[in-house]
C-alpha positions as MATLAB code, in Angstrom:
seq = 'XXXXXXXXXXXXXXXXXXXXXXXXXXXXXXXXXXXXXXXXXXXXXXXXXXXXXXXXXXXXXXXXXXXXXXXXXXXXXXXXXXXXXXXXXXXXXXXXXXXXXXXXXXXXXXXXXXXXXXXXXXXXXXXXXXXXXXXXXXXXXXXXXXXXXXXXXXXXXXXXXXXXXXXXXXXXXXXXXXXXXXXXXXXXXXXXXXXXXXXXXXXXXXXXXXXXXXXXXXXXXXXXXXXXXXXXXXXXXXXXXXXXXXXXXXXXXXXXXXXXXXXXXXXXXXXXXXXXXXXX';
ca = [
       0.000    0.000    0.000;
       0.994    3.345   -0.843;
       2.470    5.719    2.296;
      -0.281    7.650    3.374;
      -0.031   11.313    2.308;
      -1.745   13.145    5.376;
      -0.807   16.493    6.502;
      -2.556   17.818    9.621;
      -2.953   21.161    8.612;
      -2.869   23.274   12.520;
      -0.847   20.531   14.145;
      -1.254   19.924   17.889;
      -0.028   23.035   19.339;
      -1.786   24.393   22.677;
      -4.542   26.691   20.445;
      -5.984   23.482   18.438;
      -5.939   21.661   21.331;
      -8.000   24.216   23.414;
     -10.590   23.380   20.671;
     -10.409   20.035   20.411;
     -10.968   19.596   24.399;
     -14.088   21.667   24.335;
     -15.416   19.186   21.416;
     -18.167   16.618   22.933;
     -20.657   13.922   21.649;
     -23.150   16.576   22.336;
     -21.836   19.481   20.863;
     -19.904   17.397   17.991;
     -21.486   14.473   17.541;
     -25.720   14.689   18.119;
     -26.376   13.693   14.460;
     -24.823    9.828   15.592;
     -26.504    9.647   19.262;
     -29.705    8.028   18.429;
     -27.918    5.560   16.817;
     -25.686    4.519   20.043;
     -26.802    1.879   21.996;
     -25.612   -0.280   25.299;
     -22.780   -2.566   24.716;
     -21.558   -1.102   21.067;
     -18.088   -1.692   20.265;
     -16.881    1.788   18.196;
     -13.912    2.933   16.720;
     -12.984    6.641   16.792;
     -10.753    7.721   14.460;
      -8.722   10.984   14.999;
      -9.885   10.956   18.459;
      -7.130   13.744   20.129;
      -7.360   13.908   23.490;
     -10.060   11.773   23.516;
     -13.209   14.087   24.684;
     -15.813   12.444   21.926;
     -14.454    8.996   22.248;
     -14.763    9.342   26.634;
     -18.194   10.491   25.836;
     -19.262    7.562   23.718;
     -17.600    5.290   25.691;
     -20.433    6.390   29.116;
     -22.796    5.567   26.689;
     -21.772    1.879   25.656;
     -21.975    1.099   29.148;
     -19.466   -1.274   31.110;
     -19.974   -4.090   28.825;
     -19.563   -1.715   25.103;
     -16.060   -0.691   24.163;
     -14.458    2.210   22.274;
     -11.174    2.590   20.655;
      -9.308    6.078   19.780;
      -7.054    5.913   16.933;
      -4.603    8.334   16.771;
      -2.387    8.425   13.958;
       0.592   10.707   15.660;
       2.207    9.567   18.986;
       3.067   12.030   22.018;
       1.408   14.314   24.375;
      -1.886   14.074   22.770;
      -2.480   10.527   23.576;
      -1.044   10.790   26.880;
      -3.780   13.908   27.526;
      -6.512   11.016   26.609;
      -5.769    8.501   28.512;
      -4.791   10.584   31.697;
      -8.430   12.081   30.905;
     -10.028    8.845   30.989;
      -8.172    7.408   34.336;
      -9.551   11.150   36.118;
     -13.013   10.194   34.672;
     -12.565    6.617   35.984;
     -13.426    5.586   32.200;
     -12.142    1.958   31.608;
     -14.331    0.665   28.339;
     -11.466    2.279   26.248;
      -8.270    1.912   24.696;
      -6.388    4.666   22.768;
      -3.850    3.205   19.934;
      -1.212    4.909   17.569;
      -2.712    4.108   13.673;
      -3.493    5.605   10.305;
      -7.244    5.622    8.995;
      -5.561    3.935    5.800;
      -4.369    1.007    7.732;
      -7.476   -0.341    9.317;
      -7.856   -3.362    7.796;
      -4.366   -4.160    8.976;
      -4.454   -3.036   12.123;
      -8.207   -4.615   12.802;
      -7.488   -8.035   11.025;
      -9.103   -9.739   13.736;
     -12.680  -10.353   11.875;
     -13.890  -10.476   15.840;
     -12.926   -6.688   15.786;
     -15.110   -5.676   13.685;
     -16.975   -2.684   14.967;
     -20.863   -1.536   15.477;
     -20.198    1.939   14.448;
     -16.938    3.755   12.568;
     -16.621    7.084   13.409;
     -14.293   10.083   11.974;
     -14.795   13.724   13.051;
     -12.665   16.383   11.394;
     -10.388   14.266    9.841;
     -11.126   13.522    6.039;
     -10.854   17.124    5.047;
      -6.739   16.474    5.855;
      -6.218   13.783    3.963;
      -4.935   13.649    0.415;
      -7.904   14.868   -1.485;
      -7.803   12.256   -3.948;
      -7.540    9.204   -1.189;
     -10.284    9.824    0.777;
     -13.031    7.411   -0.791;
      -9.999    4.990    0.080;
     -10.076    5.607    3.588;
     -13.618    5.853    3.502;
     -13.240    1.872    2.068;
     -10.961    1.015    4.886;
     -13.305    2.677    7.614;
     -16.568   -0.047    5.559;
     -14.301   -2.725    5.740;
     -13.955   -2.985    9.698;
     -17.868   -1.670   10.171;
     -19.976   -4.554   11.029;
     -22.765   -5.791    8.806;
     -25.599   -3.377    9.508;
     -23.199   -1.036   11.375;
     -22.468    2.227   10.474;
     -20.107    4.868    9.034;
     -20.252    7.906   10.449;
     -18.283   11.643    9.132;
     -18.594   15.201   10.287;
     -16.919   17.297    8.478;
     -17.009   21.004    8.596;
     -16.683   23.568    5.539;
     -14.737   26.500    5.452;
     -16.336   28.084    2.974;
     -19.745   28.152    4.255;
     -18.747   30.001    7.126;
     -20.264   33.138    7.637;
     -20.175   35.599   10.406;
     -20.851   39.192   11.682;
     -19.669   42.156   11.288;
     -17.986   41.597    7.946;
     -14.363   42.105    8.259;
     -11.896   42.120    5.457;
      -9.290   40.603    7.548;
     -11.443   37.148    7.992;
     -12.102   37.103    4.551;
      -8.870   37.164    4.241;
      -8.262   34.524    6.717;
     -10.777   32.173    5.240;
      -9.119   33.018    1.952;
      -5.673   32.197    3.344;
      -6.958   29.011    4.952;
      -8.104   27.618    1.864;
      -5.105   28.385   -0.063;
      -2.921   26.813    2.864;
      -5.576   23.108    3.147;
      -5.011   22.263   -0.224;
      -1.324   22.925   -0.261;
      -1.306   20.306    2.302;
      -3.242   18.334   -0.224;
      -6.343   18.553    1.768;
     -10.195   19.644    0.644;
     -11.216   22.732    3.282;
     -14.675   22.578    1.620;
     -15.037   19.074    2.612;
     -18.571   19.164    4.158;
     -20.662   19.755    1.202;
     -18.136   16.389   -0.703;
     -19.299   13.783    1.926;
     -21.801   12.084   -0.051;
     -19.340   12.139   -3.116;
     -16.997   10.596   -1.197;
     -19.633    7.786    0.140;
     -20.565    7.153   -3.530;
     -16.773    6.454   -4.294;
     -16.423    4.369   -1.472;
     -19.017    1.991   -2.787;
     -21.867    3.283   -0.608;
     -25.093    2.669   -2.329;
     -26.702    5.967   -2.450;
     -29.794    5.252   -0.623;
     -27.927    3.696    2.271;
     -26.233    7.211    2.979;
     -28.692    9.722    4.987;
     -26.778   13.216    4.599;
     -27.450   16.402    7.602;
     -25.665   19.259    8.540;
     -24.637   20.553   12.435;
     -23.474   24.086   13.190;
     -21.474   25.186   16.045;
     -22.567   28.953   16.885;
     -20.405   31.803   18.485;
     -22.185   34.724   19.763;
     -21.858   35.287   23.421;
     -19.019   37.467   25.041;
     -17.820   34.389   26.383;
     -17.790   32.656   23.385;
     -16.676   35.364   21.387;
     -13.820   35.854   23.239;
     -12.523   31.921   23.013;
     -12.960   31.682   19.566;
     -11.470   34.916   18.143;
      -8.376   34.194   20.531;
      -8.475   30.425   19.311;
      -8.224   31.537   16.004;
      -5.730   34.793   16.531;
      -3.471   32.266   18.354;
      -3.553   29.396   15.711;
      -2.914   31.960   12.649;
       0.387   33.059   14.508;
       1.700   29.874   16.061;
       0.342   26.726   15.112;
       1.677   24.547   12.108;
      -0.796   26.553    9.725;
       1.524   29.418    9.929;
       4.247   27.256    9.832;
       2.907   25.835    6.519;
       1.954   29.292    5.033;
       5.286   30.841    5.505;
       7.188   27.967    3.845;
       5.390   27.969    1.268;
       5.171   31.713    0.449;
       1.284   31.752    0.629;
       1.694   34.519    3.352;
       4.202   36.870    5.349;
       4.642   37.656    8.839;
       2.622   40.815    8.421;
      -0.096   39.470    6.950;
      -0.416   36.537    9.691;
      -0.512   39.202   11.982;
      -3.214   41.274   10.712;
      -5.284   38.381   10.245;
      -4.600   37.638   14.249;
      -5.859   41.368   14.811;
      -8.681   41.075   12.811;
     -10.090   38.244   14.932;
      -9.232   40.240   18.272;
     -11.420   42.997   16.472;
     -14.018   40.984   15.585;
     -14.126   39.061   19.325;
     -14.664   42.672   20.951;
     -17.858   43.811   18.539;
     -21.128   43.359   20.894;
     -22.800   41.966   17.896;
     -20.336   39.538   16.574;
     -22.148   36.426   15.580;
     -20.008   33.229   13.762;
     -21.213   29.932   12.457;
     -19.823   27.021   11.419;
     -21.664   24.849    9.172;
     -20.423   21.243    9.234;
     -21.730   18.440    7.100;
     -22.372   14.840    8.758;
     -23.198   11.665    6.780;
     -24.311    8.238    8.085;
     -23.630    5.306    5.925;
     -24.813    1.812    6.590;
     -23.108   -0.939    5.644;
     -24.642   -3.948    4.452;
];
């Protein structure tokens, strides 16, 4: 099999992390909890530190198991599993693995899993691979199990006041994804993807989730989130290498989300696409 060509495009550095710890089943995940039921065994893949996967695991119950896949090793791991020994969480396991390895890793046909879940993820991946991991992710579902993506999209963002600097931003973002190889805009290509996986189109049920940013609290963690990623996670690391921006223009991007976190009426949403697929 060919090496996998996935870039993670902001890296693990302390300002994606501060989002990816406020990310729960709830908040990232309610399109897949009807579907989640006692003693499910369910693989999540990208899992971080782990909040999601902790999350699903209380609702397996004792006797239903989860597994975090992870594909880089260090302090991110170590975060999950410290988080589930304070939560007293022990239905879980968190392993180092690529989504394009799963039928390697899971060879095991008793490992097969009730549900297959991905959040954030395929949107990194070399855009022309991803209805190959998509395959992988089928081939260790479970008859009658499911496949489950959510997936946000950049461009469909839209927020309040309008602000030349987050255009710019978004613009900038874009530019930097695909770079990396990656699709930004991958929300609104999830049933695309499904087709090319070999999903049968009317065994894919498509929705959309937003995440909403309004209050001065929230206002003021996202626009600092953001500031802080576009001046020292591996995005800008990534944009100045490759001459899609300069120091000065990082930086007035950071100050345009500082601006927009202080305007009283500052309103962002995310729209993210989800897409169940059930596997026959």
């Amino acid at each position: 099999m060919p090496e996998p060509t996935v870039i993670y495009t902001h890296g693990h550095h302390e300002s994606v992390l501060r989002s990816h710890t406020w990310r729960t089943a709830q908040n990232s995940a309610s399109y897949l909890l009807p579907h989640i039921k006692p003693n499910m065994h369910i693989l999540d893949i990208g899992c971080g530190p782990g909040t999601i996967t902790l999350d699903f695991a209380t609702l397996v119950g004792p006797n239903g198991h989860i597994t975090g896949l992870e594909p880089s090793p260090g302090a991110v791991l170590t975060q999950a599993r410290d988080t589930a020994q304070s939560r007293g969480i022990t239905n879980v396991e968190f392993k180092i693995g690529d989504i394009f390895e799963l039928q390697e890793i899971f060879r095991d046909a008793n490992r097969k899993f009730d549900i297959v879940h991905v959040h954030q993820v395929l949107q990194h991946i070399d855009r022309e691979r991803v209805s190959e991991a998509l395959m992988q992710m089928r081939a260790v579902t479970k008859p009658g199990g499911i496949v489950a993506v959510r997936e946000t999209d950049f461009a469909a963002m839209t927020w309040f006041p309008v602000s030349g600097g987050m255009t710019e931003w978004v613009d900038t973002y874009q530019v930097v994804a695909r770079a990396n190889g990656g699709e930004p805009n991958a929300g609104r290509r999830l049933v695309r993807w499904a087709l090319g996986a070999g999903f049968a189109r009317d065994k894919i049920t498509s929705s959309a989730g937003t995440w909403c940013f309004s209050t001065p609290e929230e206002r003021a963690w996202w626009s600092k989130l953001w500031a802080d990623r576009t001046v020292s996670s591996n995005f800008k690391t990534t944009a100045l290498k490759s001459g899609l921006a300069d120091e000065e223009k990082l930086s007035r991007i950071a100050e345009s989300w500082t601006e927009w976190g202080k305007s009283e009426d500052g309103w962002f949403a995310v729209l993210n696409g989800e897409i169940i697929c059930r596997v026959d």
